[in-house]
C-alpha positions as semicolon CSV with decimal commas, in nm:
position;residue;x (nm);y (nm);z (nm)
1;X;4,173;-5,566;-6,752
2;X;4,325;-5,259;-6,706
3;X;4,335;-4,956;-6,976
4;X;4,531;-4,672;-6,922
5;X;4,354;-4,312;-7,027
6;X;4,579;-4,028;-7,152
7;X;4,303;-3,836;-7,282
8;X;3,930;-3,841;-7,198
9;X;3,646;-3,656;-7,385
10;X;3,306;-3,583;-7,270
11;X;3,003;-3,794;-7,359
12;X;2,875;-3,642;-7,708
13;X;2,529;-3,506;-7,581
14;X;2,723;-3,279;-7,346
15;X;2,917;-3,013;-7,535
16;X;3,279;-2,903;-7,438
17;X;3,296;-3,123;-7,079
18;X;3,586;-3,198;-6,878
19;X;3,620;-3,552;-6,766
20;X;3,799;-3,636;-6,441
21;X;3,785;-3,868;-6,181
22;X;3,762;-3,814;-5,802
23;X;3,853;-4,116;-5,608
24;X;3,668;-4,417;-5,802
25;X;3,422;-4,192;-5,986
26;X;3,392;-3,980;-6,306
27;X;3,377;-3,602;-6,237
28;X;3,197;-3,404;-6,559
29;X;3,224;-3,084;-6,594
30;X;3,034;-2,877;-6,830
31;X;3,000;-2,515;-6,792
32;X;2,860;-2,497;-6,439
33;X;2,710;-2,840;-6,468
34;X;2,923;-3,080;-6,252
35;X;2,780;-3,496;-6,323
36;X;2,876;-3,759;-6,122
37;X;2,946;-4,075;-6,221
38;X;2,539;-4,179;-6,086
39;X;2,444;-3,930;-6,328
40;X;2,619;-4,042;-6,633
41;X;2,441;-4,371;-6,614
42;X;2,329;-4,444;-7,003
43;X;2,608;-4,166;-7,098
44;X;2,845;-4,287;-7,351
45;X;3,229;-4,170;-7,287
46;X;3,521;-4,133;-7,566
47;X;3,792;-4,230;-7,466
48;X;4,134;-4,167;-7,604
49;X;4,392;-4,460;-7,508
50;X;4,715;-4,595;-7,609
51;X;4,583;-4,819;-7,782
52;X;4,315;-4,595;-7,967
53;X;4,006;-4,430;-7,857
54;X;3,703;-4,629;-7,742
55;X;3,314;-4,610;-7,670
56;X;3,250;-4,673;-7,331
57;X;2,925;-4,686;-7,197
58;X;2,796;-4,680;-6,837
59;X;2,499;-4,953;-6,816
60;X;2,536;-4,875;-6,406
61;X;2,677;-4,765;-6,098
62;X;2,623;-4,873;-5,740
63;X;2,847;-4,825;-5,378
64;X;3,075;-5,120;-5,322
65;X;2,844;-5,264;-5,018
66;X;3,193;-5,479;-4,926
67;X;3,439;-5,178;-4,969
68;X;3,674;-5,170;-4,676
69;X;3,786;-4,799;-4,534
70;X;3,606;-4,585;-4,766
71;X;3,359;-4,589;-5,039
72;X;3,419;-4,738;-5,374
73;X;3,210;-4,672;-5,699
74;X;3,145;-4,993;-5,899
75;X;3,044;-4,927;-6,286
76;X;2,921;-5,171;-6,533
77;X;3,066;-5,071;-6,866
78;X;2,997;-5,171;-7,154
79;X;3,195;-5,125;-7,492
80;X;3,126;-5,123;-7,879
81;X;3,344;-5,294;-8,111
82;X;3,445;-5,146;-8,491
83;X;3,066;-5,339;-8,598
84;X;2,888;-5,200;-8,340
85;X;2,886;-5,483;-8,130
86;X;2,858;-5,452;-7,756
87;X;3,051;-5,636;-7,496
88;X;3,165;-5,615;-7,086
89;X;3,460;-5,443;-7,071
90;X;3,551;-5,626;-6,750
91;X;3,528;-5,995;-6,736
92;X;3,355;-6,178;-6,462
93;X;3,498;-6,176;-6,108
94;X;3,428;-6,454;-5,837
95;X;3,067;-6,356;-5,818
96;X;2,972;-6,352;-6,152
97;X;2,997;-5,965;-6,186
98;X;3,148;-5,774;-6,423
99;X;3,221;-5,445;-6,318
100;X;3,484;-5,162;-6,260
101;X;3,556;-4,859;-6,202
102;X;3,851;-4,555;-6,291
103;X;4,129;-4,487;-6,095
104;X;4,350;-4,174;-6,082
105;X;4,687;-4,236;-6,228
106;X;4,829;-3,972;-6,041
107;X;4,911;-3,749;-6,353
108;X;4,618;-3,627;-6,395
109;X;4,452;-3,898;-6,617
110;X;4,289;-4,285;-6,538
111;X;4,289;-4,573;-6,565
112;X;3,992;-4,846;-6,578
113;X;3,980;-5,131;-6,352
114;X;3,775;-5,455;-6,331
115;X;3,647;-5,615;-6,011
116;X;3,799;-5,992;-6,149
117;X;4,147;-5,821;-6,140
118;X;4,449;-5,778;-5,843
119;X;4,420;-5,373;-5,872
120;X;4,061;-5,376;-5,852
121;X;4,062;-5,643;-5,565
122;X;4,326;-5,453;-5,331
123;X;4,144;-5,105;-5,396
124;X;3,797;-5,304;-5,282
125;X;4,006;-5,410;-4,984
126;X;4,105;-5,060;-4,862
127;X;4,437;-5,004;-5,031
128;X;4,351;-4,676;-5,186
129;X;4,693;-4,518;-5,299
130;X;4,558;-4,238;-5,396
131;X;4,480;-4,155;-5,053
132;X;4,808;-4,202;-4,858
133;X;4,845;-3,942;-4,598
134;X;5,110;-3,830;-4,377
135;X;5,108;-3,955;-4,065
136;X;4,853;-4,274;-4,207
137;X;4,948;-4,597;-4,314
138;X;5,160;-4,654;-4,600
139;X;4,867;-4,739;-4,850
140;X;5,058;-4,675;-5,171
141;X;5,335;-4,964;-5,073
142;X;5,046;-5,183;-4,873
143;X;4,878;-5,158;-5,286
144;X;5,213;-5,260;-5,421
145;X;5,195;-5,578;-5,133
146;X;4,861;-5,685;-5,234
147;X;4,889;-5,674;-5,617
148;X;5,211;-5,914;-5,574
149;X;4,980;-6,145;-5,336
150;X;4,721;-6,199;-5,480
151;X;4,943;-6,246;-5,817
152;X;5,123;-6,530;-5,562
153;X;5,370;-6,315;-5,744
154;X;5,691;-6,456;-5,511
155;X;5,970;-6,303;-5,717
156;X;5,802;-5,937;-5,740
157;X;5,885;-5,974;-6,126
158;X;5,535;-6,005;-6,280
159;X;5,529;-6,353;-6,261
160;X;5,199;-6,539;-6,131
161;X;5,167;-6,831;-5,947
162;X;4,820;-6,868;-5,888
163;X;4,475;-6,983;-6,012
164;X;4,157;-6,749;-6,062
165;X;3,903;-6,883;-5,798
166;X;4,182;-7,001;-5,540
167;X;4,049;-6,866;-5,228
168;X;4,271;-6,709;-4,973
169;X;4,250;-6,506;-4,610
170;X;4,517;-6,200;-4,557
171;X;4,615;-5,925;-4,301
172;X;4,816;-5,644;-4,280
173;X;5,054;-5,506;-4,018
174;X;4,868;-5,152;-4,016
175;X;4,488;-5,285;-3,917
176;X;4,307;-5,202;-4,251
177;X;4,218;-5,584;-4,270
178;X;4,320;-5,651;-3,868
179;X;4,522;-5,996;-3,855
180;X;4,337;-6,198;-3,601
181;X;4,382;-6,534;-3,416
182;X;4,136;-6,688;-3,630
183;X;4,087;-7,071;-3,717
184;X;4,051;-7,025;-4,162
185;X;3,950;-7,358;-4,206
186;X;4,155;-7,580;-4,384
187;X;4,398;-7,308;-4,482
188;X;4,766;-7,282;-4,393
189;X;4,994;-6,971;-4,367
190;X;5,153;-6,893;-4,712
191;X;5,360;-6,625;-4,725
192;X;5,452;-6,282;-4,642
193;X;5,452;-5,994;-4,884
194;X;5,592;-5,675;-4,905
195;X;5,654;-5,427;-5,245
196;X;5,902;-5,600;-5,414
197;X;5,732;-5,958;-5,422
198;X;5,714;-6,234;-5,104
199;X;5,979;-6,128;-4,770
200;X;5,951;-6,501;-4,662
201;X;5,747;-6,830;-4,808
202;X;5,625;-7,109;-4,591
203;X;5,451;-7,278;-4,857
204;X;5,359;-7,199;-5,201
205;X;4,945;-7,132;-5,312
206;X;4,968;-7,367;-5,631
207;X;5,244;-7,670;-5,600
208;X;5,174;-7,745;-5,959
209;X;5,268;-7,410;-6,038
210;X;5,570;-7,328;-5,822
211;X;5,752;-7,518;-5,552
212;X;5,942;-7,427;-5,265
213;X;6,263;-7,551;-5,444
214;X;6,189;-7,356;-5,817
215;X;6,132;-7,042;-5,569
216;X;6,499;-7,095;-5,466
217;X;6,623;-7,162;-5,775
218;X;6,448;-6,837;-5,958
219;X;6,490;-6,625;-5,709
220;X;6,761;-6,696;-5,508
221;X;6,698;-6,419;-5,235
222;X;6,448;-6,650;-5,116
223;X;6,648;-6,908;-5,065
224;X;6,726;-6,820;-4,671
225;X;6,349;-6,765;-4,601
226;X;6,158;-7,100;-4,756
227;X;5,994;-7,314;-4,572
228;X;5,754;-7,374;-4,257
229;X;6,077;-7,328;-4,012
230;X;6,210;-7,005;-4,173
231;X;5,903;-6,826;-4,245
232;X;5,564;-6,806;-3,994
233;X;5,390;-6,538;-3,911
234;X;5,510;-6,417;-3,629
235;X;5,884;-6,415;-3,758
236;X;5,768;-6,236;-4,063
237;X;5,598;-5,952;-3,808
238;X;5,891;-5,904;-3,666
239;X;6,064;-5,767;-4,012
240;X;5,935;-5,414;-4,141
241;X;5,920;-5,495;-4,475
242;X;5,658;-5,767;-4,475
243;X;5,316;-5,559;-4,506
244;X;5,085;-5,793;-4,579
245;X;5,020;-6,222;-4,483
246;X;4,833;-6,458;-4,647
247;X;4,665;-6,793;-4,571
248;X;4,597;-7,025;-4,871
């Protein structure tokens, strides 16, 4: 789940505050009083939405001990309904966990992520757009690469093909997550991904769900690069545009 913040207001015991985020943590400023997001644990935030303003509290806040290439903040948050009610704002992810945590928009406002979601996931896994340097790898369109894999989302139109809970094993081109000569098991190469969806597909996640031939019919720039023939992994390495490659 995913809400985007336009506005954000301080918790109400601190007067007049400024609420930003750095990285994956709140920033409060209050007078000369700067809180991080460790010290607005039991704080209650405001905040102004699209869809309406909500309470948002933060139950806790821990490092990410799994966080690959930098640190990331993870928040339990908990909300309060019109009756007073309160629920997870994030919904469980594989371990059972419901957390989050904000993430600069890059206009100077949020948004709120869960752990059981893609964005969440490929932040976690050290695509951190938000910190895209010159000269560094290409983190904003490796983000882009990641949300459409682990979406199994072939056509790069929003569509998913996958389950939650299907397990799969990735690399990128750039070393973040190294891609190694590694036996996964009983998993087979999948696909290769760049920003706009898959750059070749050697066999799809969920059969059920999407088949080599539906791939070719929906998206028909596909078409050449279906199949165990056309697309491995070492053929996809050898185009610029595939970023990422999956195992399934």
């Amino acid at each position: 789940m995913m809400l985007a913040a336009v506005l954000s207001t301080a918790a109400p015991s601190i007067a007049a505050a400024q609420l930003a985020v750095d990285g994956t943590e709140f920033v409060l400023t209050s007078g000369s009083r700067v809180l991080r997001s460790a010290d607005l644990v039991g704080a209650t935030l405001m905040i102004r939405t699209d869809v309406g303003e909500i309470a948002v509290t933060i139950e806790s806040v821990e490092e990410d001990p799994t966080s690959v290439g930098g640190d990331v903040f993870l928040h339990h948050f908990v909300v309060t309904d019109a009756n007073g009610n309160l629920s997870d704002l994030c919904t469980p992810d594989a371990k059972g966990q419901s957390l989050g945590f904000p993430v600069p928009n890059g206009s100077g406002g949020f948004e709120l992520t869960c752990t059981s979601g893609a964005v969440g996931k490929c932040i976690r896994w050290g695509y951190r757009f938000w910190e895209e340097a010159s000269g560094g790898p290409p983190l904003h369109p490796l983000h882009q690469a990641c949300i459409r894999m682990v979406r199994a989302d072939y056509g790069g139109d929003d569509t998913a093909h996958t389950r939650d809970g299907t397990l799969i094993f990735f690399c990128d081109r750039f070393g973040i997550n190294p891609c190694e000569d590694e036996d996964e098991g009983a998993t087979t190469f999948e696909a290769a991904w760049g920003t706009q969806g898959a750059i070749c597909v050697a066999r799809t996640r969920i059969p059920e769900l999407a088949s080599l031939e539906s791939l070719a019919e929906s998206y028909p720039r596909l078409a050449p690069d279906l199949g165990p023939t056309a697309c491995t992994a070492e053929r996809a390495l050898d185009n610029p545009a595939a970023l990422l490659l999956n195992r399934s």
